[in-house]
Residue, then its C-alpha position, 0 to 999 in steps of 0.5 A: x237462550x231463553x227460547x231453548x230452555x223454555x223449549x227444553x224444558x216444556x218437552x221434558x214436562x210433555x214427556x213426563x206426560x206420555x210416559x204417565x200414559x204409555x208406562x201402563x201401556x207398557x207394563x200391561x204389554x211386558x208382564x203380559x203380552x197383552x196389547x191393550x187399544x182400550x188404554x185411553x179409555x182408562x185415562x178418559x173416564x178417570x178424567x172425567x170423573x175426577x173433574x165431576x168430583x171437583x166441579x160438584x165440590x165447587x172448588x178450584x184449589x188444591x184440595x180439589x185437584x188433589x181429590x181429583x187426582x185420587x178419583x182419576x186413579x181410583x176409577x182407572x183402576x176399578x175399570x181397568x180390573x173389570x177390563x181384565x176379568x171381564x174381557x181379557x183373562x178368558x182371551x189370554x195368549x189370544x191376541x188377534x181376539x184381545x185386539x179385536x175386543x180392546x178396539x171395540x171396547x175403545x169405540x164403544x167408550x168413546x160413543x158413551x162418554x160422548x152421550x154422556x157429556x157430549x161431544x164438545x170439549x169442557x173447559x176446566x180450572x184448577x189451582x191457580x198455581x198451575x197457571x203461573x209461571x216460573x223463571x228458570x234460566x231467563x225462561x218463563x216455564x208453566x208450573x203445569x209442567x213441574x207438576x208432569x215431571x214431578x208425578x211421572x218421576x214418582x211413578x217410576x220410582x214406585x213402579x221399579x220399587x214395586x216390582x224389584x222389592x215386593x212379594x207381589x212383583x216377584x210373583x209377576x216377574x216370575x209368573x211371566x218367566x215360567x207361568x207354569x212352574x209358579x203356578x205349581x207352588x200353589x201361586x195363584x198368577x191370576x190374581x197378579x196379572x189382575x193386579x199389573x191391569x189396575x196398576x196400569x189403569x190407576x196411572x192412566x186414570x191420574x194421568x187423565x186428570x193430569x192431562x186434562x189440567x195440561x189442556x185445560x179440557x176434558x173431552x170424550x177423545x181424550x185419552x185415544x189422542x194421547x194413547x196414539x203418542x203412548x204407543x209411539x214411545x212405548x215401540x220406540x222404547x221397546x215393548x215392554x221396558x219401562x225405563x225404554x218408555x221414560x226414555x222415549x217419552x222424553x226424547x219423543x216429547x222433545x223432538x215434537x217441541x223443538x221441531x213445532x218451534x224451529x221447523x213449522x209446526x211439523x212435531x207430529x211429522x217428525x215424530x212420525x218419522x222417528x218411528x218408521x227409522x226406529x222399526x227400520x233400524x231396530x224394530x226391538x226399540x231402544x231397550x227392547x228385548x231381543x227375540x227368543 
């Protein structure tokens, strides 16, 4: 019983994980059609960064990883803002061309980070915390876990609260319905999408960091390892729904947990093939919309 709920459990922590990744994926796709292959270098660079700031700092304890945490966003942001104004405004409703940039800006990162800081994994520390357990059920869990689920719950709920209640989220939930009409009451739209672009970047950068104290390294190829488990979840959960990715991201997450524990170590394979039945079945995805 106990080998279940540590399993349980672990998937859920690991779901919370992919749902940090993909729920940027998914918001930059739903609000603005745009598929964005760049994604993991957000989640990379924030990782990164936040490390070097905590390193120089010289300091393991909460302090450390909470600035790190706060750098992680703040630099997903600011790249993910020039991303946009930069590389994906002037090819809106282009998306051959925004593919084409946004792998070619995925590969150039990555041949930089690797530049930079080399091409072998670095080995990070955090609060000590992190790396005790926590009885639960007669189950040992990670308390790295409890700090994925406790994050990602936090960033749904201010995500759905953001878009549902504020001046801001009207703007880009009617701007996707009617560009146009918005446009001629004097909204700049623009300035919104610029916004759901940092919003998606600040989650992947925390999520870098986050997932950097998951593995216990950072690494240049990082974020385009998760971005392939993002992208799995978010077509699973159907493009652009972010209740759809959270979800996936739990069912996806579990899936791989029970069946690298039960089945050989055959998670990514199951995972695999969760996807093709899911494009066969229904290619909308879990919550998906249905075509117009």
């Amino acid at each position: 019983m106990s080998t279940l709920v540590l399993v349980l459990v672990t998937g859920v922590g690991l779901g919370a994980l992919y749902f940090l990744v993909a729920s940027g994926l998914s918001l930059i796709y739903g609000l603005m059609h745009v598929l964005n292959f760049a994604h993991g270098v957000f989640l990379t660079l924030g990782a990164f960064l936040g490390w070097e700031v905590a390193s120089r700092i010289g300091a393991t304890g909460w302090p450390a990883f909470l600035l790190s945490i706060l750098v992680g966003g703040l630099v997903g942001t600011a790249f993910a803002t020039v991303t946009e104004l930069a590389l994906i405004r002037p090819l809106y409703e282009r998306h051959i061309e925004q593919v084409l940039v946004t792998v070619g800006l995925a590969f150039a990162a990555v041949a930089l980070f690797e530049g930079i800081w080399g091409s072998d994994p670095i080995f990070i520390t955090g609060p000590a915390w992190l790396d005790e357990t926590t009885t639960l059920l007669g189950a040992r869990i990670p308390n790295v876990y409890f700090v994925l689920m406790i994050a990602a719950t936090a960033l749904l709920a201010s995500l759905v609260v953001f878009l549902r209640y504020t001046r801001y989220g009207m703007i880009i939930r009617a701007g996707v319905e009617n560009r146009a009409m918005v446009t001629a009451l004097g909204i700049d739209v623009k300035k919104s999408f610029t916004l759901v672009f940092a919003i998606g970047g600040s989650a992947a950068g925390v999520g870098g960091v986050l997932a950097a104290h998951y593995t216990g390294y950072v690494s240049a190829h990082l974020g385009q390892t998760l971005l392939i488990f993002a992208f799995i979840v978010t077509v699973i959960g159907g493009l652009g729904s972010l209740s759809g990715a959270a979800i996936a991201s739990v069912l996806v997450a579990v899936l791989q947990q029970l069946a690298n524990y039960y089945l050989g170590g055959t998670g990514d394979l199951i995972v695999v093939v969760a996807l093709a039945v899911v494009l066969l079945v229904r290619p909308r995805g879990l919550l998906g919309r249905r075509p117009a």
